[in-house]
C-alpha positions in Angstrom: -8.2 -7.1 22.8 -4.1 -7.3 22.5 -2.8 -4.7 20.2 0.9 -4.8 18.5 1.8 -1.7 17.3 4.5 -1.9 14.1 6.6 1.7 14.0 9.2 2.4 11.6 11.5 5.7 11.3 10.5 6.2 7.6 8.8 4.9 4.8 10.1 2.0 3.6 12.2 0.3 6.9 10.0 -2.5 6.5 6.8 -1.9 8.5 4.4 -4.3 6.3 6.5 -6.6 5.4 6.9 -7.4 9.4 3.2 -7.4 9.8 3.0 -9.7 7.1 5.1 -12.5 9.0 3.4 -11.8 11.8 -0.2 -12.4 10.5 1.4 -15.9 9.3 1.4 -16.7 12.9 -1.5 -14.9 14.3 -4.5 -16.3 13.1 -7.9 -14.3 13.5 -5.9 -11.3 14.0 -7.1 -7.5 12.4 -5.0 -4.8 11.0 -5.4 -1.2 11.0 -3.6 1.2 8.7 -2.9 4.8 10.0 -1.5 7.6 8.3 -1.2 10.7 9.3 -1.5 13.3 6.9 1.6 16.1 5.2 -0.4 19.1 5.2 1.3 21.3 3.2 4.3 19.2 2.5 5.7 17.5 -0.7 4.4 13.4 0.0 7.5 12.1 1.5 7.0 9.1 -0.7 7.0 11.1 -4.0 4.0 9.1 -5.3 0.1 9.8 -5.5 -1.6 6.9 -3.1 -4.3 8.7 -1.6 -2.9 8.9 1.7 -3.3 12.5 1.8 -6.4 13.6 0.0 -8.2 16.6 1.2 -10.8 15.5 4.4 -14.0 16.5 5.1 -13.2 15.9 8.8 -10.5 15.7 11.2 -10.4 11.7 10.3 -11.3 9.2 7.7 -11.9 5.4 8.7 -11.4 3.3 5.0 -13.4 0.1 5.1 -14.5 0.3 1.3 -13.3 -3.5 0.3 -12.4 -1.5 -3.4 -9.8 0.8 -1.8 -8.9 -1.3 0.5 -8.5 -4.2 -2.2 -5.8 -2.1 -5.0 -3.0 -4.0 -5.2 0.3 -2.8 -4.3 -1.4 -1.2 -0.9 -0.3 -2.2 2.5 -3.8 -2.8 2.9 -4.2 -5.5 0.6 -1.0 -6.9 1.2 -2.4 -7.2 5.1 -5.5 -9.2 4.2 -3.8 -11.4 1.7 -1.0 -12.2 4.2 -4.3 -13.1 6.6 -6.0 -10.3 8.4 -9.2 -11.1 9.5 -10.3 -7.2 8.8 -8.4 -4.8 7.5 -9.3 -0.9 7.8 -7.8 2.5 6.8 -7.5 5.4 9.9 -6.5 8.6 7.7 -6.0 11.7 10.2 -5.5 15.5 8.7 -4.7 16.3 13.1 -3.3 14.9 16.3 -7.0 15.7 17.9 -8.5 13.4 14.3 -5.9 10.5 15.2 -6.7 10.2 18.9 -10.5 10.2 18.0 -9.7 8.3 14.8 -7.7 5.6 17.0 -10.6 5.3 19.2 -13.4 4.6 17.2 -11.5 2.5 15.2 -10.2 0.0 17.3 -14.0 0.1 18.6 -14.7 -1.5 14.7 -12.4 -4.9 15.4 -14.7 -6.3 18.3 -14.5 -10.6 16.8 -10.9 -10.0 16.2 -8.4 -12.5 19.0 -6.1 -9.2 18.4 -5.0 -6.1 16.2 -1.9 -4.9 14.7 -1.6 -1.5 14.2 0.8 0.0 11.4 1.9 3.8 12.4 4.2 5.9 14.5 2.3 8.6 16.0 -0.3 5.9 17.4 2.1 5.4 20.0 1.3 9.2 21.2 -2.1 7.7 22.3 -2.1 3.9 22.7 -0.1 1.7 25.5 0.4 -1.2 23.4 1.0 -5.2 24.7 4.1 -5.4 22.1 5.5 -2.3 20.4 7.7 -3.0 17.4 9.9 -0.1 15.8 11.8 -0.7 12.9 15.0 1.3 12.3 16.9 2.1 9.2 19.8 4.4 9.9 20.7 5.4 5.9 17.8 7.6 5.5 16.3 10.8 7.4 14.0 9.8 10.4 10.2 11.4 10.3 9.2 13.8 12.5 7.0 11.4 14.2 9.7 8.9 14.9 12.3 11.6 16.6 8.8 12.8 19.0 8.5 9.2 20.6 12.0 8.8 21.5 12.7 12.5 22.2 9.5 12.8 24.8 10.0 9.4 26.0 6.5 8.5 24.7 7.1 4.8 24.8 4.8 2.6 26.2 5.6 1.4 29.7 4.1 -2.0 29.4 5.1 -2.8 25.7 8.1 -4.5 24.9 9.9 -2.3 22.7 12.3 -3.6 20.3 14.8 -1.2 17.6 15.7 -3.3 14.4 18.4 -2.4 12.0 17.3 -4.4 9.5 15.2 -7.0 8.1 17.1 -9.8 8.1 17.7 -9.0 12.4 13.8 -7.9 12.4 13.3 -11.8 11.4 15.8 -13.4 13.7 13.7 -10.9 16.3 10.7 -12.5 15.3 11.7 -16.0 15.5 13.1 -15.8 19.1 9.9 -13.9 20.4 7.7 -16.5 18.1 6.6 -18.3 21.4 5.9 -14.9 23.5 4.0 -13.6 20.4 1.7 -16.5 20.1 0.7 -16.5 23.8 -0.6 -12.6 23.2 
């Protein structure tokens, strides 16, 4: 199965609405949500979305249609936009996403291909297309300085940097045709 992994440097630079164009071209494709837990830390979003609710493991997979259904989530956002399948990987450790990653990419077997939403996935996956989306006017995330700083980038991806979205769209129209032929 293809993967495209969508990376940003922070919440908000524009990670779902990206994924969102792209499922508008990419029919019978899945998405998978990851976030990686802020043990201990303030929610760098300042808002209560369940993305970092205690676990009873190191990793959750989502696939309740209800959660995955509340509007204003990415989730939703992903199916209406025309995911095939949509799921939730929630990881509390680096040990619960690799394992997290694993098993759930095993759950999108009829998909033609997956987009993945989420930095640190790049830590364990060599993707066909990598997008990261870069907004210099707020602080990066931790996860974002790791992949450039250990030059975890994936050797086979293409691997694009986007300033904004307007250049994320002009981006996606001129790799339209080498997008499609994933």
């Amino acid at each position: 199965m293809k993967i495209i992994t969508v990376s940003g440097t922070h919440s908000g630079a524009g990670k779902t609405l990206l994924i969102e164009k792209l499922l508008k071209h990419l029919k019978g494709w899945s998405c998978l949500k990851v976030t990686v837990m802020h043990q201990g830390a303030s929610c760098p979003i300042g808002r209560n979305c369940g993305a970092c609710d205690k676990l009873d493991s190191q990793f959750s997979i989502v696939s309740d249609r209800k959660i995955l259904a509340q509007k204003g989530k990415d989730t939703y956002r992903f199916k209406k936009a025309g995911a095939r399948q949509v799921l939730w990987l929630k990881s509390q450790t680096k040990e619960g996403l690799k394992q997290g990653l694993k098993k759930a990419i095993a759950m999108f077997g009829k998909s033609s291909g997956l987009i993945i939403e989420g930095t640190s996935v790049l830590k364990y996956l060599d993707p066909d297309l990598s997008v990261l989306l870069v907004r210099n006017d707020l602080p990066w995330k931790e996860s974002a300085k790791e992949i450039f700083a250990d030059g975890r980038l994936s050797k086979k991806a293409d691997f694009f940097i986007v300033s904004d979205m307007q250049l994320s769209h002009n981006a996606l129209n001129n790799k339209q045709k080498e997008i499609k032929e994933l």
